[in-house]
VOMI-5775 format. One record per residue (C-alpha): residue number from 0; y, x, z. Coordinates in Angstrom, 1 decimal. Layout:
<recs>
<rec NUM, <Y, X, Z>> ...
</recs>
This chain:
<recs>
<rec 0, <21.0, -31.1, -1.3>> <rec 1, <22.3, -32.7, 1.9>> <rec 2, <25.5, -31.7, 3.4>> <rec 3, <24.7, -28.5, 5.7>> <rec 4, <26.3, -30.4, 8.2>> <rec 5, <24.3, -33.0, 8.9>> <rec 6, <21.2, -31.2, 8.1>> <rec 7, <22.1, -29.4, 11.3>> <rec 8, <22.5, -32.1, 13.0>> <rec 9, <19.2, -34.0, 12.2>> <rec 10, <17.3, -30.6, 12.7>> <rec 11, <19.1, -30.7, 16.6>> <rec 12, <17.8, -34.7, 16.5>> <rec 13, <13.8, -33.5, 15.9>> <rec 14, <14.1, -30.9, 18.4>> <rec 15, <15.3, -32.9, 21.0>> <rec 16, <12.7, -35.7, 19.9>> <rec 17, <9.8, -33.3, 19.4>> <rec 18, <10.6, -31.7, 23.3>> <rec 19, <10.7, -35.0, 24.7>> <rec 20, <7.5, -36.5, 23.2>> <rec 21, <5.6, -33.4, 23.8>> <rec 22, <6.6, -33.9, 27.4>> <rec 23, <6.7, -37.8, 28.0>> <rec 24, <4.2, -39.0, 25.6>> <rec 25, <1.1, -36.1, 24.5>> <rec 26, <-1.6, -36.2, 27.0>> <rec 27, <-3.4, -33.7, 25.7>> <rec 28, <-5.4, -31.2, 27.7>> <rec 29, <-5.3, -27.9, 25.5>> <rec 30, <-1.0, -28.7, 25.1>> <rec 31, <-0.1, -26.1, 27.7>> <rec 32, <3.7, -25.1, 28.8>> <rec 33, <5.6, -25.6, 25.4>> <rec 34, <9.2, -25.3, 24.9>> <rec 35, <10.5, -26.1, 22.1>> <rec 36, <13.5, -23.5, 20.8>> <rec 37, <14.6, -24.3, 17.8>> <rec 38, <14.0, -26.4, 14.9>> <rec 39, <15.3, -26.2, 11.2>> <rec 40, <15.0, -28.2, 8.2>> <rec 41, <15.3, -27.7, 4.5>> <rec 42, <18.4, -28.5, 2.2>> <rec 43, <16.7, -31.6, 0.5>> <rec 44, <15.8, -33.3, 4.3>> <rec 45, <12.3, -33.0, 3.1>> <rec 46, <10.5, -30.5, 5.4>> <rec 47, <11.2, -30.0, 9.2>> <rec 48, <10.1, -26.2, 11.0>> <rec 49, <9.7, -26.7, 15.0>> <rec 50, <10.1, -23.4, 16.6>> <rec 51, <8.1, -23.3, 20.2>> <rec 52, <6.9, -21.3, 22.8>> <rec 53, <4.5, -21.2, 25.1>> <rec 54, <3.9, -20.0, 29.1>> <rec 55, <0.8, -18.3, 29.2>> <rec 56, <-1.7, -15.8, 27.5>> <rec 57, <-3.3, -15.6, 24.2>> <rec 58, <-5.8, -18.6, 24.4>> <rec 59, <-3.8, -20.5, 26.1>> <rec 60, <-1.4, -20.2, 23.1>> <rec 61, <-3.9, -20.9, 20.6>> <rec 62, <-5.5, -24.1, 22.4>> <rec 63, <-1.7, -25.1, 22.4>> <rec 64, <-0.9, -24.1, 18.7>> <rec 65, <-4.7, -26.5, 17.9>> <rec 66, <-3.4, -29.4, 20.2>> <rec 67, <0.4, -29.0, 18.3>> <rec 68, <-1.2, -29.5, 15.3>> <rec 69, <-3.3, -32.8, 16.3>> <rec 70, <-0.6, -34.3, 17.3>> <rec 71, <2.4, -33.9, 14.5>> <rec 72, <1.5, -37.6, 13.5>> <rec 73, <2.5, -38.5, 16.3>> <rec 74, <6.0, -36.3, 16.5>> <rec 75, <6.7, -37.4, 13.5>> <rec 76, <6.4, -40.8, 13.6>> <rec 77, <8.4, -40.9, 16.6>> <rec 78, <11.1, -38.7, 14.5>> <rec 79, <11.1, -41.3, 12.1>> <rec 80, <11.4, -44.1, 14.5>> <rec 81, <14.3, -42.8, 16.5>> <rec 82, <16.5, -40.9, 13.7>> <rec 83, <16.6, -43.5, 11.4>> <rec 84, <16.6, -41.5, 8.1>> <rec 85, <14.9, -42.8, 5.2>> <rec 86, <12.2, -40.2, 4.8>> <rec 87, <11.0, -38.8, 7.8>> <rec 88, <10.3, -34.6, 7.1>> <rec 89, <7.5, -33.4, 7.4>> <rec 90, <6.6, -31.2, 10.6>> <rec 91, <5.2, -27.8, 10.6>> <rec 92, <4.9, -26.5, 14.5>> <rec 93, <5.4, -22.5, 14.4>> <rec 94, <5.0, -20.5, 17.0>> <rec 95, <8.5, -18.4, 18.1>> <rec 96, <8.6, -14.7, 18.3>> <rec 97, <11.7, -14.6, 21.1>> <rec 98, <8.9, -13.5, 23.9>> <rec 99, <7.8, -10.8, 21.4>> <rec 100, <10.6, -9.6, 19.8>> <rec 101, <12.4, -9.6, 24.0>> <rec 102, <9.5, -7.6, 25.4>> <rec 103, <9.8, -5.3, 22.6>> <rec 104, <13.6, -4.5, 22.7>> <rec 105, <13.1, -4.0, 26.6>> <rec 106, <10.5, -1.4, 26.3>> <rec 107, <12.4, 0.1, 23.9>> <rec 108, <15.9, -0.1, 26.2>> <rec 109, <13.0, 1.6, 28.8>> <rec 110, <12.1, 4.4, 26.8>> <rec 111, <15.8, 5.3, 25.7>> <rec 112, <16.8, 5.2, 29.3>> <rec 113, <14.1, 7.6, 30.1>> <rec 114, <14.9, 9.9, 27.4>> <rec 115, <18.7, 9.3, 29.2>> <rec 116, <17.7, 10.8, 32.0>> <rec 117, <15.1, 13.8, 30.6>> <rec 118, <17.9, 15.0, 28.7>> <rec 119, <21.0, 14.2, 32.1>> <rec 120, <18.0, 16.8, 34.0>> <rec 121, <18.3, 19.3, 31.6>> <rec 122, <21.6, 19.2, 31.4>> <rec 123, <22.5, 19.7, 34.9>> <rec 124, <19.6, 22.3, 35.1>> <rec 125, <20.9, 24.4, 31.8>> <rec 126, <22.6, 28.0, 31.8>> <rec 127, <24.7, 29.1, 29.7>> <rec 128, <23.7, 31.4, 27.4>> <rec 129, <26.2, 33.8, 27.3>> <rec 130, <28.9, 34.6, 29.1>> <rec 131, <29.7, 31.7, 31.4>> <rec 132, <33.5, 31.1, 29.4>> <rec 133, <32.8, 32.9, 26.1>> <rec 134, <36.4, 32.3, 25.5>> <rec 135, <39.2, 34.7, 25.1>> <rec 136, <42.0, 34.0, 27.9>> <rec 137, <45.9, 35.1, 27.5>> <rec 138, <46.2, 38.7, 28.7>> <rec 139, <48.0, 39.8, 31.5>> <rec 140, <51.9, 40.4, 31.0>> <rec 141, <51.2, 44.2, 32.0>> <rec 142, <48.6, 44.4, 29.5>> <rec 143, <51.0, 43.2, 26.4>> <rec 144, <53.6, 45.7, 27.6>> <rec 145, <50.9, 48.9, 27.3>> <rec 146, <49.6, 47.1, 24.2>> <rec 147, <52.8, 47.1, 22.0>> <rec 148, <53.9, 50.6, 23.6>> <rec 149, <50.7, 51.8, 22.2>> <rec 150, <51.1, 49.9, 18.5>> <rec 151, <54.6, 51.5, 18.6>> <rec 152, <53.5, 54.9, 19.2>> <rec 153, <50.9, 54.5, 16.3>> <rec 154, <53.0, 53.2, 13.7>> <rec 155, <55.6, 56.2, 14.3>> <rec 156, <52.7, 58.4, 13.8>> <rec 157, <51.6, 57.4, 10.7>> <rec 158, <55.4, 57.8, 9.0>> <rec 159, <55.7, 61.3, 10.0>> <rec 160, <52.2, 62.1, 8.7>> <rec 161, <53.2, 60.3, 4.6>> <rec 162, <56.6, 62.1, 4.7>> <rec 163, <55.3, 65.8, 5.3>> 
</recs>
């Protein structure tokens, strides 16, 4: 195992060195507009994963991921050249999901801000129910007065009816 460290860096080293031989020296016609975005390598130094993407549609991606693969001699021998490590990894181009997994998390940022609004509509169009404060309020200062006159009168009642 290689410190994690400077695995990181020479993963950083082959991505820069992939992007720039892709653009400077591959002069191949199916290679269409490829960014690379990341690259990673394994513990041991042995085995490098370049992560790319690429402008266009579906065949355009696949004529790119065919023309990647031709060409990974190429990459890697220039890797080897310009890092300097005693065993150059071996390459593996893969294909990144960012566009994917961005267009996804939009529509679903779309649909939840739809369902925002629906439910903002209904809210400002809703009735209540019931009453339209189905709470009970303090009553009136004249209403407590009556109210304990008339508990008063009723508990006096009720002893002259048990002593008779």
């Amino acid at each position: 195992m290689a410190d994690p460290a400077r695995a990181r860096k020479l993963a950083d080293r082959i991505r820069e060195i992939a992007a720039e031989t892709l653009e400077r020296r591959v002069k191949d016609p199916r290679l269409g507009f490829v960014t690379v975005t990341d690259a990673r390598i394994t513990g041991d130094l042995r085995d490098a994963t370049v992560f790319y993407t690429v402008y266009g549609d579906e065949e355009e991606r696949t004529a790119t991921a065919a023309a990647l693969e031709s060409v990974k001699g190429l990459v890697r021998s220039e890797v080897g050249r310009r890092t300097g490590v005693r065993f150059t990894p071996t390459l593996e181009f893969v294909a990144d999901a960012i566009p994917e997994n961005a267009a996804n998390i939009d529509d679903l940022l779309r649909t939840a801000r739809e369902s925002d609004e629906r439910v903002a509509r209904t809210a400002a169009e809703a009735q209540y129910a019931g009453d339209p404060d189905p709470y009970r309020k303090p009553a009136d200062e004249d209403d407590d007065v009556d109210d304990a006159e008339d508990s008063a009168a009723d508990s006096g009642d009720e002893d002259d009816d048990h002593r008779g």
